[in-house]
TIPA-357481 format. One record per residue: x, y, z of N, C-alpha, C in turn; residue in one letter. Coordinates in pm, whole numbers, plus 50000, padded with zeros to 5 digits. Each point is the difference from the previous one (the first is absolute). Last residue first. Layout:
N
XYZXYZXYZA ...
This chain:
433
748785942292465501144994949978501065008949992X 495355008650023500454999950078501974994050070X 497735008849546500165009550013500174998150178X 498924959749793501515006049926499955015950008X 496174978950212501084994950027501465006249955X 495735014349771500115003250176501354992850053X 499104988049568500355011649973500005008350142X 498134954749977501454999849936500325016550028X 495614994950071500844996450120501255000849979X 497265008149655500105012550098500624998550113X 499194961149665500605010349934500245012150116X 496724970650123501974991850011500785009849930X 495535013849955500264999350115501194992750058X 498394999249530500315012050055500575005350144X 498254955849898501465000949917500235015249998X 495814984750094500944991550133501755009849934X 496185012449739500405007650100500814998050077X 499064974349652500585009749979500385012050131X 497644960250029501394995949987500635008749971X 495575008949977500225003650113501314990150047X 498464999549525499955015750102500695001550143X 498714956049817501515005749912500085015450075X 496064979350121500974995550019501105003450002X 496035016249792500575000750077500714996850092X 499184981349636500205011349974500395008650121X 497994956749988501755001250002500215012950006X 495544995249956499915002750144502394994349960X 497455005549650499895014550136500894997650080X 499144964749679501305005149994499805014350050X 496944968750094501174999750089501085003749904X 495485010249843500065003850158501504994450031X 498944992649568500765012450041500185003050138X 498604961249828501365001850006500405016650013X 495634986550027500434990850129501575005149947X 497395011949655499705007750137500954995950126X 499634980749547500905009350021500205002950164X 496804958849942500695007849911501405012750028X 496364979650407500464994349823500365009549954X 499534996350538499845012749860500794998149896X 500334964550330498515008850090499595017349898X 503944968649898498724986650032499015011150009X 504035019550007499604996249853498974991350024X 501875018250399499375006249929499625000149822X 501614969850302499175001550074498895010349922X 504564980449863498494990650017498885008750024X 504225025450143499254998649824499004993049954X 501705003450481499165009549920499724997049836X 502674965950186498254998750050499625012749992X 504394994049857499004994149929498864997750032X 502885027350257499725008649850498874989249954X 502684985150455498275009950000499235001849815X 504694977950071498854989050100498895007950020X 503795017949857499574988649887499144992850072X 501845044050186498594999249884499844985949908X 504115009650360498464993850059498875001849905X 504485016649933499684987249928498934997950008X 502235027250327499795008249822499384987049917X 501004991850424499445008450004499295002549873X 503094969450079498834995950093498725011649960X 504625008749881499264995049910498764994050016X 502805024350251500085005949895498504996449938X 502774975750322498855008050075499295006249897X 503884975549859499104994650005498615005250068X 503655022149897499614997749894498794993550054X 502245010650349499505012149956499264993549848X 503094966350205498505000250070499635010349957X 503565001249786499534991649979499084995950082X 502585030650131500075004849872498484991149963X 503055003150376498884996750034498935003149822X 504945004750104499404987950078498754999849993X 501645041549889500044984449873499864995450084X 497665038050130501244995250004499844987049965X 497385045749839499334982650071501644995350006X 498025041549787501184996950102499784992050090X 497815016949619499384994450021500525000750214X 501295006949487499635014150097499704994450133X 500524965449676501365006549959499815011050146X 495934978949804500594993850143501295001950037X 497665017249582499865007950134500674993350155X 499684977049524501155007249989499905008750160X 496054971549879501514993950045500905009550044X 496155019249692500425000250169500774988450050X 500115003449526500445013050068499774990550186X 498624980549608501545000750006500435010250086X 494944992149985500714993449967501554993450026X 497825035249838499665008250163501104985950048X 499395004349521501125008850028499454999850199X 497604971149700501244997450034501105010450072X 495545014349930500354989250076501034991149994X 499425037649694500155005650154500064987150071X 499754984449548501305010849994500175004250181X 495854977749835500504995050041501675010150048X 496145021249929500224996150081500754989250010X 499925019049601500665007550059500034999650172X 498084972649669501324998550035500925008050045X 495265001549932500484992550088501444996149970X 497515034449777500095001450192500364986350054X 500414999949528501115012450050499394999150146X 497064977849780501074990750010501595008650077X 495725021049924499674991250039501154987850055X 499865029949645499855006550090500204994750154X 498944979349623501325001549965500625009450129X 495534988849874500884989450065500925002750015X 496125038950022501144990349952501014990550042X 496015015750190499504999549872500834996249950X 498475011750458501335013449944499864994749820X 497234986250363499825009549915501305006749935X 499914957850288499024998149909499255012749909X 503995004250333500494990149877498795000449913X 500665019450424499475004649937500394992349840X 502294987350357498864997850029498305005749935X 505365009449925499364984049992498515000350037X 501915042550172500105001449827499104979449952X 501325001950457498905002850017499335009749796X 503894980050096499704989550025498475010350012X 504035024649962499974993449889498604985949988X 501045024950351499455010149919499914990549923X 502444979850295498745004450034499045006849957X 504784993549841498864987349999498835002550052X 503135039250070499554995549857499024988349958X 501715004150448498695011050008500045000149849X 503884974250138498304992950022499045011249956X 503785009149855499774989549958498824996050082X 502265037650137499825002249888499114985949980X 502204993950337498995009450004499255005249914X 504064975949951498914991750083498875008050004X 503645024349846499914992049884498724991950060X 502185021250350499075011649903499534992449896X 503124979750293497914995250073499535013049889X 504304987049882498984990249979498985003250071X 503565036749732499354994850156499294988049999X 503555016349641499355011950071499524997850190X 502074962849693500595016649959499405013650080X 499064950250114501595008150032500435015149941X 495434979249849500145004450186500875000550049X 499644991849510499325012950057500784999250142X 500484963349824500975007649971499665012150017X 496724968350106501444998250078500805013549996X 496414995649677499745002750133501365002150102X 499774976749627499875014749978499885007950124X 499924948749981501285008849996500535010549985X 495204983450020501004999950138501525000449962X 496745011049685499335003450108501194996150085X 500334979249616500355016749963499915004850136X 499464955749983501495004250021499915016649978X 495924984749997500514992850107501655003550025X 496324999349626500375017350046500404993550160X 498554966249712501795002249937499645014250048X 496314983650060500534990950103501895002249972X 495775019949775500455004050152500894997050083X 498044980349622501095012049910500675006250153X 496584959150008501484998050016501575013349963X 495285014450046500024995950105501394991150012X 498025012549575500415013650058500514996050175X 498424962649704500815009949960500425008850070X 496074976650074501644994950045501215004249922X 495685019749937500235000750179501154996049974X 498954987749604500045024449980500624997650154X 498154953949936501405002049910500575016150031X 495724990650174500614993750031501205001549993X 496705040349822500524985549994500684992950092X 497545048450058501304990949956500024985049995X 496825037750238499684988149853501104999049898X 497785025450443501245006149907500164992149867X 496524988450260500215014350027500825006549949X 499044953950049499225007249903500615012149954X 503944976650247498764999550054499045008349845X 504804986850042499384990549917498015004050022X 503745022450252499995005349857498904988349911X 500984988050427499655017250061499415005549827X 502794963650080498374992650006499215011350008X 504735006650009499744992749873498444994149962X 502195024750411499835009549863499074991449881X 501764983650477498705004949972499765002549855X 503794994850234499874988649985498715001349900X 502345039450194499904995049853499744986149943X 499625016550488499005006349883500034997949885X 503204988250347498874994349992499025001649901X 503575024850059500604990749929498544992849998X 499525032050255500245006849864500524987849977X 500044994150401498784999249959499685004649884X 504605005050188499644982149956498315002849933X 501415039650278500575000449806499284988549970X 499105007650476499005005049870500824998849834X 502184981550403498934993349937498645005849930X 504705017250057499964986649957498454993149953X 500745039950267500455001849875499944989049910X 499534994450444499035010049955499845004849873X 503454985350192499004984550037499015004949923X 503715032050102499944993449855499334987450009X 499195028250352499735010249897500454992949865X 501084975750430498955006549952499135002349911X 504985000450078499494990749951498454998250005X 501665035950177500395002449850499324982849954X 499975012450470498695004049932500805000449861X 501114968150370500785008549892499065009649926X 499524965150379499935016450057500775009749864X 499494954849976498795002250010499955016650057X 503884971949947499165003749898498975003949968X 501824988250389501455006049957498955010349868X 498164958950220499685014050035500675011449984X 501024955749845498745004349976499435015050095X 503914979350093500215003349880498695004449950X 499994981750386500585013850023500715004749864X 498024955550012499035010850025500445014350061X 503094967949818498635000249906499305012549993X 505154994750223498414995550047499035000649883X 505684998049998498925005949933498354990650064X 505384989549954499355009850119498955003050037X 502114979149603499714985050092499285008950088X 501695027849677498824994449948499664989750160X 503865023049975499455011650048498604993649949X 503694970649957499515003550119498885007950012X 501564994849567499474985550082499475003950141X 500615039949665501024990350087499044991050060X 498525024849509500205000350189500924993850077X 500295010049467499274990450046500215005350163X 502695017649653498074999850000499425000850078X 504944996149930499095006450071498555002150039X 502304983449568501025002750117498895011050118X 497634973649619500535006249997500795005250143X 498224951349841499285010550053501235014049985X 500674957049642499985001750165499405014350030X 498934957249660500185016349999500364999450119X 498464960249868501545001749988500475016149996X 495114986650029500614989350101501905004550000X 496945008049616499855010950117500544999650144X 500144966049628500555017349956500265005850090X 497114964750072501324990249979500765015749989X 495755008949926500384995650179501144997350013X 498075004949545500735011150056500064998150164X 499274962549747500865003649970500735015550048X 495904979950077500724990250114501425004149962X 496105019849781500415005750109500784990450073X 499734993549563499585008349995500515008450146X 498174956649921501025001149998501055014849971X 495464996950052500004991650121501955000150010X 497285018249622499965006250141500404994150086X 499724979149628500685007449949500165011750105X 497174959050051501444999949978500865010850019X 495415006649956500484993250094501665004550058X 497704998549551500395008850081499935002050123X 499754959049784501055009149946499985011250028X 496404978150103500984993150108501635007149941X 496065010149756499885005350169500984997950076X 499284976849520500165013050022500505008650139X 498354951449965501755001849982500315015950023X 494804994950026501074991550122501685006049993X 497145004349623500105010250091500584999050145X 501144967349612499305005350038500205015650107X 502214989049527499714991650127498935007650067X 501765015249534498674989950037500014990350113X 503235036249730500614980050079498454994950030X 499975043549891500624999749935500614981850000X 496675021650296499335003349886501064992349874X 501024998650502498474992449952499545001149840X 504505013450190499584988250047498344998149937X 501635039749916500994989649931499654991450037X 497785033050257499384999649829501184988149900X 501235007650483498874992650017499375000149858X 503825026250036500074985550007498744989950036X 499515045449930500584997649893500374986050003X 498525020850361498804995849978500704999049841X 503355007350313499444990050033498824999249936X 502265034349903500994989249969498824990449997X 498695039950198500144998249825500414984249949X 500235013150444498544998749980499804999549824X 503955014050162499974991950089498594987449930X 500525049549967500914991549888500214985150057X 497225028750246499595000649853501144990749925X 501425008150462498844986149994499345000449883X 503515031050067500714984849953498634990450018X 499185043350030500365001349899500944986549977X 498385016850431499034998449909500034997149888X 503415003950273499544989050001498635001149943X 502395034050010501124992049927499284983449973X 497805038450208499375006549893501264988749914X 500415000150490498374997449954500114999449834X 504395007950166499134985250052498884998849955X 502215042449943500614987249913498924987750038X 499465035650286499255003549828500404988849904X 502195003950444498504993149990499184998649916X 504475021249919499874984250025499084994750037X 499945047349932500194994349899500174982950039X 499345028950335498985002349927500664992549873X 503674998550291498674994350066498885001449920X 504215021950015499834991249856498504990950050X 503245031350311498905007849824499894988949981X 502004979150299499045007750133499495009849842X 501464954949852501085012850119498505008449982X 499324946449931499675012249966501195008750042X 499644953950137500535001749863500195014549950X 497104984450375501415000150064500595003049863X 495825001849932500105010150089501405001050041X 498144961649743500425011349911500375012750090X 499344960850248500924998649912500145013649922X 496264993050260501115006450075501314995849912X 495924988649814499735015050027501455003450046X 499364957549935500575000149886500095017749999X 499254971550395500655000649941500875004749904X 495334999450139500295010950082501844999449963X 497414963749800499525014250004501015012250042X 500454947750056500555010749847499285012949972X 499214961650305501775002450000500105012449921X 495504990250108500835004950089501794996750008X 496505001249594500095006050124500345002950150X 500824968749576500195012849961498925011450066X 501024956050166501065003949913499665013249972X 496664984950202500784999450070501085010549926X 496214988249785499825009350089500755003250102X 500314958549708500545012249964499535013150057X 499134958850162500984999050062500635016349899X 495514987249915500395009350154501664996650054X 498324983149603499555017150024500515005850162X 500494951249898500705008749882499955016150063X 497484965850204500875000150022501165010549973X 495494993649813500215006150101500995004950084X 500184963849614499805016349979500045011950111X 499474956150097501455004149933500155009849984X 494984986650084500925001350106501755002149981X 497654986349601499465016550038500715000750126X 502754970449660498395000550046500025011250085X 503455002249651499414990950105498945002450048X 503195011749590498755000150013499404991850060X 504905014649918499334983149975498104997250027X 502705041250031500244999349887499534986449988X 500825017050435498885007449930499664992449833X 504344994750269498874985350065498875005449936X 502835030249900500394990349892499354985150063X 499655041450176499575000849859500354991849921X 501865000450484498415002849975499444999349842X 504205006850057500034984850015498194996150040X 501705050049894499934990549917500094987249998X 499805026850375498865002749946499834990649872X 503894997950273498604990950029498865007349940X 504305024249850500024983450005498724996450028X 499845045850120499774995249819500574982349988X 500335016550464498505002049920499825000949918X 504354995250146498714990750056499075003249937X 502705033749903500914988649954498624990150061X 499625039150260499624994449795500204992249956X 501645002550432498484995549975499395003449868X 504335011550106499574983450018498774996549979X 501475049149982500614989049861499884986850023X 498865028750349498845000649862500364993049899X 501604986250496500335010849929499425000849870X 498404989250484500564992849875500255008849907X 497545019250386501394992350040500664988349893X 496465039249898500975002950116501364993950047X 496294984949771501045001449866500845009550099X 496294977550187501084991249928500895009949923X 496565022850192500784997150113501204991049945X 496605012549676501025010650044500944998350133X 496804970449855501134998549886500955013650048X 496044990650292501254990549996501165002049918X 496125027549887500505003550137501404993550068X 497194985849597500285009349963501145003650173X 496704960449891501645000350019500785015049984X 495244992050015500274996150073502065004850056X 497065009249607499905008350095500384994150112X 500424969049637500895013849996499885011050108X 497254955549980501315002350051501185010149998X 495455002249810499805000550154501704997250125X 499274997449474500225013150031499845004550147X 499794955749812501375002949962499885015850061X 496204977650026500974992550102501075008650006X 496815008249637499245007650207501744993750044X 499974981049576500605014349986499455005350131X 498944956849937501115001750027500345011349979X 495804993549992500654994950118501465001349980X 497755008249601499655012450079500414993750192X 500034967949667501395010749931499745014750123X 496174967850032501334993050059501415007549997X 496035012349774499785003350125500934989050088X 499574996649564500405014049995499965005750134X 500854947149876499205009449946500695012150073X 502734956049856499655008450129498875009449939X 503664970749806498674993849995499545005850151X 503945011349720500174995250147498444992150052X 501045018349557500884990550003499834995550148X 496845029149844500194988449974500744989650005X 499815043250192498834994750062499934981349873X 503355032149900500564998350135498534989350047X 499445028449588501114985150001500074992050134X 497495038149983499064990349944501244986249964X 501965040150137499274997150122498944986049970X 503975028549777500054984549993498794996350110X 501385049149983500044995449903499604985049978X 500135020750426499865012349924499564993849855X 501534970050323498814999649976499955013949918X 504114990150174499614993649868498815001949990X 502915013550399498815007049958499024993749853X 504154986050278498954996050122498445004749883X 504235006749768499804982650026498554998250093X 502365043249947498944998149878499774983450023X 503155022050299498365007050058498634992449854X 505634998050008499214992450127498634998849985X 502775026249696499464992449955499444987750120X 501295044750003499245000349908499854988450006X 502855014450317498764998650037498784997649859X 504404995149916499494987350118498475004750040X 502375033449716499944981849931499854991650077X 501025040350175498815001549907500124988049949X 503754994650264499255006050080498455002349929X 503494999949775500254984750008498384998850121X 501975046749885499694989449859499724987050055X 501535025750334499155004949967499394991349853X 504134994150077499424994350118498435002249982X 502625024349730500494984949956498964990650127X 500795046350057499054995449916499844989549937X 502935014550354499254996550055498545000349880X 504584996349885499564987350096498454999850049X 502145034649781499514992549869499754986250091X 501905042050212498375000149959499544989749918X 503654990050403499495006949871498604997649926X 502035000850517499504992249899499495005449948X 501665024350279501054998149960499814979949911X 497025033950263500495005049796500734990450013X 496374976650296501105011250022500825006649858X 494534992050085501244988049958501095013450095X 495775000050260500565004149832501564990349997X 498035000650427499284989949944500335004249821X 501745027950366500164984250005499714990849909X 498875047850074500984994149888500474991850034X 496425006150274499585002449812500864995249924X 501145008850466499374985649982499484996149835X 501595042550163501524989149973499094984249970X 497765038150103500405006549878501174987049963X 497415001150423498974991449898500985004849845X 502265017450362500024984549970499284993549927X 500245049150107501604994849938499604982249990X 496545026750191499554999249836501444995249966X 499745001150448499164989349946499975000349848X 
């Protein structure tokens, strides 16, 4: 049994005999799609008081379409992994950056609210169930069996670093349009729009003419064969996958936490400025490539669940250090713990992907595993924001943010442990091997 889950693994790695510059060349094209799909759905980060004017929608309408868009992501998560089983990842990328950007460009004419609706949720599609679980099993087939921690590291910490520069451009062209030409904020918006919309219809068109690497891909047949639900139970008896659901969804909740920082620091208690918060909180946001490509390259060189391990139980320390923020006194101080949690949360981040490599999930079924994966590990976007409400409404000030950066705290810990415990299994196996 262990001779086949060992062949099913290297199924799914590139084969050598596609070169290394194909499969970073690929890989390159690969971070530049996912960087720039995901910033069109997200504009409110920045343009949110734009968006509520040009579309003539209040704040609790913008808040309907972001419930919709994220109710359809947990939805499609499971499907996307069954779709990408039997379409091959390079089609359905290719799809899902085209119609995402023909979406952004019916977006760009600032339609009425039901349109809108339309919009969001046809992009909860695109870039969840063609293009999720897709874009995971693409880099997995691209990868050779060492290079896995570094190419997941590429993705997170490549595409973190094309949506800053990305995000540069576009609020530079929105300061030309309104400030330098004196159009309106309207014209502004709709230019960056544009500039995303086309953007991704161009790398679809790109991505569309790549061919899948010799072998990659499953045999047609050995996909048409395939029960769901005897696939679903295939996976369900994997205690490794498991142990990385587990992993997944205590790391993600460390990402959650840094949503926090910036209102966390503005409180009496610590008494940073606005400007001091948004500072140090966008400074966090460029420890994204350090964190997950550093990372990566760690976890081929040595180990990724040791580097993983390391990294959550550091954030976890590092977060409950945060919480003592209102005595420690220096800002500066202050600013080093949080980018040093950003640095670990990107680094958990880029990493656990990379575990589904150990995983010995046979490629055929590669892509429902992502998607089981993710059902799982994800599930905190639909609980975190009603603890946090819950506990910033019911204990003002600092207090409320420290209680839930505990309670992540321990979180991350006990991801640390999940990830010790995949770590001991790996090392049981390959000594029963």
């Amino acid at each position: 049994m262990s001779t086949n889950s060992a062949q099913s693994s290297e199924s799914v790695a590139a084969p050598r005999e596609v070169t290394r510059a194909d499969r970073y060349l690929q890989l390159a094209l690969l971070v530049i799609a996912a960087g720039a799909i995901y910033p069109i759905l997200y504009l409110r980060q920045v343009y949110q008081p734009t968006m509520l004017e040009v579309f003539h929608i209040s704040e609790a309408q913008l808040g309907y379409l972001y419930s919709a868009l994220g109710t359809i992501f947990l939805v499609c998560y499971l499907p996307s992994g069954w779709l990408a089983d039997r379409v091959a990842p390079r089609v359905l990328i290719s799809f899902s950056l085209i119609a995402t950007g023909a979406l952004g460009l019916w977006y760009s004419t600032a339609p009425a609210f039901g349109s809108l609706i339309v919009i969001f949720g046809c992009w909860g599609l695109t870039t969840g169930l063609t293009f999720w679980a897709a874009i995971i099993k693409r880099v997995q087939m691209i990868a050779a069996a060492d290079e896995q921690g570094r190419f997941f590291g590429f993705l997170d910490g490549g595409r973190g670093l094309i949506e800053a520069l990305l995000a540069t451009i576009a609020i530079s062209l929105f300061a030309w349009a309104t400030q330098t030409h004196a159009e309106s904020t309207a014209a502004g918006f709709r230019l960056v729009v544009y500039m995303y919309a086309f953007l991704c219809i161009g790398l679809g068109v790109v991505l569309g003419l790549v061919r899948d690497p010799q072998g990659a891909q499953p045999a047609r047949a050995a996909r048409e064969k395939r029960n769901v639900l005897s696939d679903l139970a295939v996976l369900l008896k994997n205690p490794q996958l498991w142990l990385l659901s587990a992993i997944v969804f205590c790391g993600y909740q460390v990402f959650w936490a840094t949503y926090s920082f910036s209102a966390y620091l503005h409180e009496k208690e610590i008494g940073l400025s606005v400007v001091a918060a948004g500072f140090i909180t966008t400074a966090k946001l460029w420890m994204r490539p350090i964190g997950g490509i550093g990372s990566g390259f760690l976890g081929d060189r040595f180990s990724k669940t040791s580097v993983l391990v390391f990294a959550l139980f550091a954030a976890a320390a590092a977060l409950l250090v945060l919480m003592a923020a209102p005595s420690i006194g220096s800002h500066a101080l202050i600013a080093v713990i949080v980018l040093f949690i950003g640095v670990m949360t990107y680094a958990i981040r880029g990493l656990y992907w990379s575990l589904l490599d150990q995983c010995k999930v046979p490629a055929e079924i590669m892509g429902l595993a992502i998607g089981l994966v993710s059902v799982i590990g994800y599930s905190p976007d639909a609980v975190l924001p009603l603890i946090n409400g819950y506990l910033t409404q019911n204990y003002p000030g600092a207090h409320g943010y420290q209680l839930y950066f505990g309670y992540i705290a321990f979180m991350s810990a006990l991801g640390g442990v999940a990830a010790l415990f995949f770590k001991h299994r790996l090392n049981k196996l390959g000594a029963q091997q």
